[in-house]
PATORZA-108251 format. One line per 5 residues: number of its first residue (from 1); their letters; for each residue y negated, x negated, z negated of N, C-alpha, C, O. Coordinates in pm, whole numbers, plus 32768, in hexadecimal, padded with zeros to 4 digits. Example, Ala and Ser with C-alpha at 12.3 -4.5 7.8 and 13.67 -1.06 7.14 Angstrom:
1) AS) 8239:7AD9:7CF4:81C2:7B32:7CF4:814A:7AD8:7CF4:814C:7A70:7CB2; 80E1:7AFB:7D3C:806A:7AA9:7D36:7FFD:7AF6:7CED:7F8E:7AC3:7CDC;
% end
This chain:
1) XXXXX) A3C6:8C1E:540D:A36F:8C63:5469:A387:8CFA:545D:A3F6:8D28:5477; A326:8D45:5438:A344:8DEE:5441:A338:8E0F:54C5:A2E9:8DD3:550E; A382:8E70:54F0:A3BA:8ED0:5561:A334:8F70:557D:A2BE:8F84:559B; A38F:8FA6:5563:A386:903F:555C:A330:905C:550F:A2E4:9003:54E8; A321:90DD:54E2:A2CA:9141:5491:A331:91CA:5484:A35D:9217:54D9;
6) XXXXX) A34B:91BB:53A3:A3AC:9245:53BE:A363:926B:53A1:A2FF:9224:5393; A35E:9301:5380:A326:937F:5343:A39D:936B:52BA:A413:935B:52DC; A385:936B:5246:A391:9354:51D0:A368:93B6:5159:A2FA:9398:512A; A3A3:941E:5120:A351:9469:508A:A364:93E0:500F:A3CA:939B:500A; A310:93D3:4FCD:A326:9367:4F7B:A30C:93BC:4EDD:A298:93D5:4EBD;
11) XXXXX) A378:93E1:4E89:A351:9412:4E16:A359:93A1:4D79:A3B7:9363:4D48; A2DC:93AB:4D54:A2A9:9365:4CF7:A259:93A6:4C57:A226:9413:4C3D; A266:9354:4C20:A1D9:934F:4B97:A17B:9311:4BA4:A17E:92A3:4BDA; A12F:9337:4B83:A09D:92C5:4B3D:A0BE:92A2:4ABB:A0F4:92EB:4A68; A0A1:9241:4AAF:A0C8:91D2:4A24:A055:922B:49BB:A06B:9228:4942;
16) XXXXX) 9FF6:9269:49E4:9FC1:92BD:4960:9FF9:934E:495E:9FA3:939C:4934; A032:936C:496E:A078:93EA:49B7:A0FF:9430:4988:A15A:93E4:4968; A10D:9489:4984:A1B2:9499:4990:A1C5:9514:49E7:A222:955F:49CD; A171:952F:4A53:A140:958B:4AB6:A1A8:9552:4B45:A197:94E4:4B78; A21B:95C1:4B78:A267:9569:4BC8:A217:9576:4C45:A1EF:95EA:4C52;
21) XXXXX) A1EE:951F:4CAD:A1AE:9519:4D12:A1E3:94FB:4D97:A250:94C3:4DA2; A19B:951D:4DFF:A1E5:94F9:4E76:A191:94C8:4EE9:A11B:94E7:4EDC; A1AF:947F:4F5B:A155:948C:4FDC:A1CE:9461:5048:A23A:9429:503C; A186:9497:50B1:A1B0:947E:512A:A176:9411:5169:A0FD:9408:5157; A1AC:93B6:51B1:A167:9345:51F3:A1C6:9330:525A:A239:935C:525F;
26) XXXXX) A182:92DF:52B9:A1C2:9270:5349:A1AC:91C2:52CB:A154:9181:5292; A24D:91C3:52E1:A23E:911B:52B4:A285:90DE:52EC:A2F8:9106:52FF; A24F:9056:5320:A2C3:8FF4:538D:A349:8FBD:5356:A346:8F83:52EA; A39A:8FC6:5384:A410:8F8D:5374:A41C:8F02:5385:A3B2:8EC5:5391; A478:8ECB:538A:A4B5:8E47:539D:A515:8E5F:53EB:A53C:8ECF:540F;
31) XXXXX) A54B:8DD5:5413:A58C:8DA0:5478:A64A:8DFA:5446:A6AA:8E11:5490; A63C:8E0F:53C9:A6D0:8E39:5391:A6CA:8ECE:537C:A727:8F0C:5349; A633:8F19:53B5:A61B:8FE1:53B3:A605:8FBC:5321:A62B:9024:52EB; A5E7:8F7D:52D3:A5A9:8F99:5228:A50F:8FA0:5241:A4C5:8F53:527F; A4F2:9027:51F0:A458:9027:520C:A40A:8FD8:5192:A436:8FCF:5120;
36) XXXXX) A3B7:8FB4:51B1:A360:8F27:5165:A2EA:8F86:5139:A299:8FBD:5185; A2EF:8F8F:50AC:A278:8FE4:507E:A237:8F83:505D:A272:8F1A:5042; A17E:8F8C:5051:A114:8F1F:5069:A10F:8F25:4FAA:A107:8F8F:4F6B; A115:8EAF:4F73:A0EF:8E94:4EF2:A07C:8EF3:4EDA:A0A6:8F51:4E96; A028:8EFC:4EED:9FCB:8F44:4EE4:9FDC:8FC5:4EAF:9FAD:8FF6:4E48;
41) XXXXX) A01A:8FEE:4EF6:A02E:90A7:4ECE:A0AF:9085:4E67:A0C4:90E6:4E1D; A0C6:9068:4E61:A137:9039:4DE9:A0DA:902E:4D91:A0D3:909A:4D56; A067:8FBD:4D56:A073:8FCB:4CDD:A02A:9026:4C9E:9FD6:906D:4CD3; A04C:9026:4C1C:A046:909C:4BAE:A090:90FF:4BD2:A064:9169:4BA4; A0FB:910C:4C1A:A11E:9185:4C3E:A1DC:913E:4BEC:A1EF:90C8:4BCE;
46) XXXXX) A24B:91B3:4BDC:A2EC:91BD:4BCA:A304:91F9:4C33:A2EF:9271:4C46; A33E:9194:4C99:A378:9214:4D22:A404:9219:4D08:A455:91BD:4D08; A414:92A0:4CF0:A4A6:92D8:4CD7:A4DB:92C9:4D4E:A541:9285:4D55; A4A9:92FF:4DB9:A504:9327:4E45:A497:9329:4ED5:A42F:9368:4EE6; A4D4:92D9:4F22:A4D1:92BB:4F97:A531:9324:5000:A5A9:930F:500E;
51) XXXXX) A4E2:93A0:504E:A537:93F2:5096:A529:93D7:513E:A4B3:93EE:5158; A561:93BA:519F:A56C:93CA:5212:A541:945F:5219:A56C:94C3:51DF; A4B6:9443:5299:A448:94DC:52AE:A40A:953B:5245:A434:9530:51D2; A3D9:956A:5253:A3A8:95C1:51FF:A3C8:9612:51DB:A3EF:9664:522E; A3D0:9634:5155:A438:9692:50FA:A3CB:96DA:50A9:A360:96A4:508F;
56) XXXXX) A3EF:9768:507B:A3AA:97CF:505A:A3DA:97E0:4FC8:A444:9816:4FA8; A37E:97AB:4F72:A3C3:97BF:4ECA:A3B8:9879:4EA6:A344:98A0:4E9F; A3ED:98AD:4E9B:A3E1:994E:4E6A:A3CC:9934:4DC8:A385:9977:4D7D; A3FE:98EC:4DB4:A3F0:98FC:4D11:A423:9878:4CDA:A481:983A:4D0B; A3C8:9848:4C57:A3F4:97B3:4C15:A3D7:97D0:4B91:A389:9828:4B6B;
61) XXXXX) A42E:976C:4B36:A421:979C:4AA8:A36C:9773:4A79:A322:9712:4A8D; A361:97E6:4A3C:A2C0:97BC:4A0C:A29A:986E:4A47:A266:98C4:4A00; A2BA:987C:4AB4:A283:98EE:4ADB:A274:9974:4AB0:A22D:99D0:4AD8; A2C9:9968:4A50:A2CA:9A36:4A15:A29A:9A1E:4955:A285:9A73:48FF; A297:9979:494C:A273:997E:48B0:A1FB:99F9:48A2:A1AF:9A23:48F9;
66) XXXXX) A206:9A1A:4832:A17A:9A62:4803:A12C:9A2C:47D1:A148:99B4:47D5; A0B6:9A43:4790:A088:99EB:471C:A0C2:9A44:468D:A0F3:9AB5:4696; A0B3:99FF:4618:A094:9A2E:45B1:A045:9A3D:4560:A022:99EF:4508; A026:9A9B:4575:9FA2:9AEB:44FF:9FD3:9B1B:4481:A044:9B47:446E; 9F68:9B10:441C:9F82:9B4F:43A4:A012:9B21:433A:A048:9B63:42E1;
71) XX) A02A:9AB8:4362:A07B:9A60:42FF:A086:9A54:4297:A04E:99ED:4274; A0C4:9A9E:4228:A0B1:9A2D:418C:A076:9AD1:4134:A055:9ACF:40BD;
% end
């Protein structure tokens, strides 16, 4: 039986992706405080990390690449 509702940052991929991603959500817990993420938003996604409240990424790898132009 789920309980509660935490506030949760959940950081992930998309399976076409290598773009690191994030969201904030309310997800119910269980009877033991483990929050129960809905299959749903799971699939196609790699969730790296599950954070208690909402957390503010300043910076993740991917972010300062450049592109490259004029190669070769």
């Amino acid at each position: 039986m789920l309980q509660n509702l935490t506030q949760v940052t959940i950081i992930y991929y998309q399976e076409e992706s290598l773009e690191l991603l994030h969201e904030v959500k309310l997800i119910p817990s269980n009877e033991q405080g483990r929050v129960v993420i809905a299959e749903g938003f799971k699939e196609g996604k790699s969730i790296i990390a599950v954070c208690v409240g909402e957390i503010q990424i300043l910076d993740k790898i991917g972010d300062r690449i450049l592109p490259i132009v004029n190669v070769a």
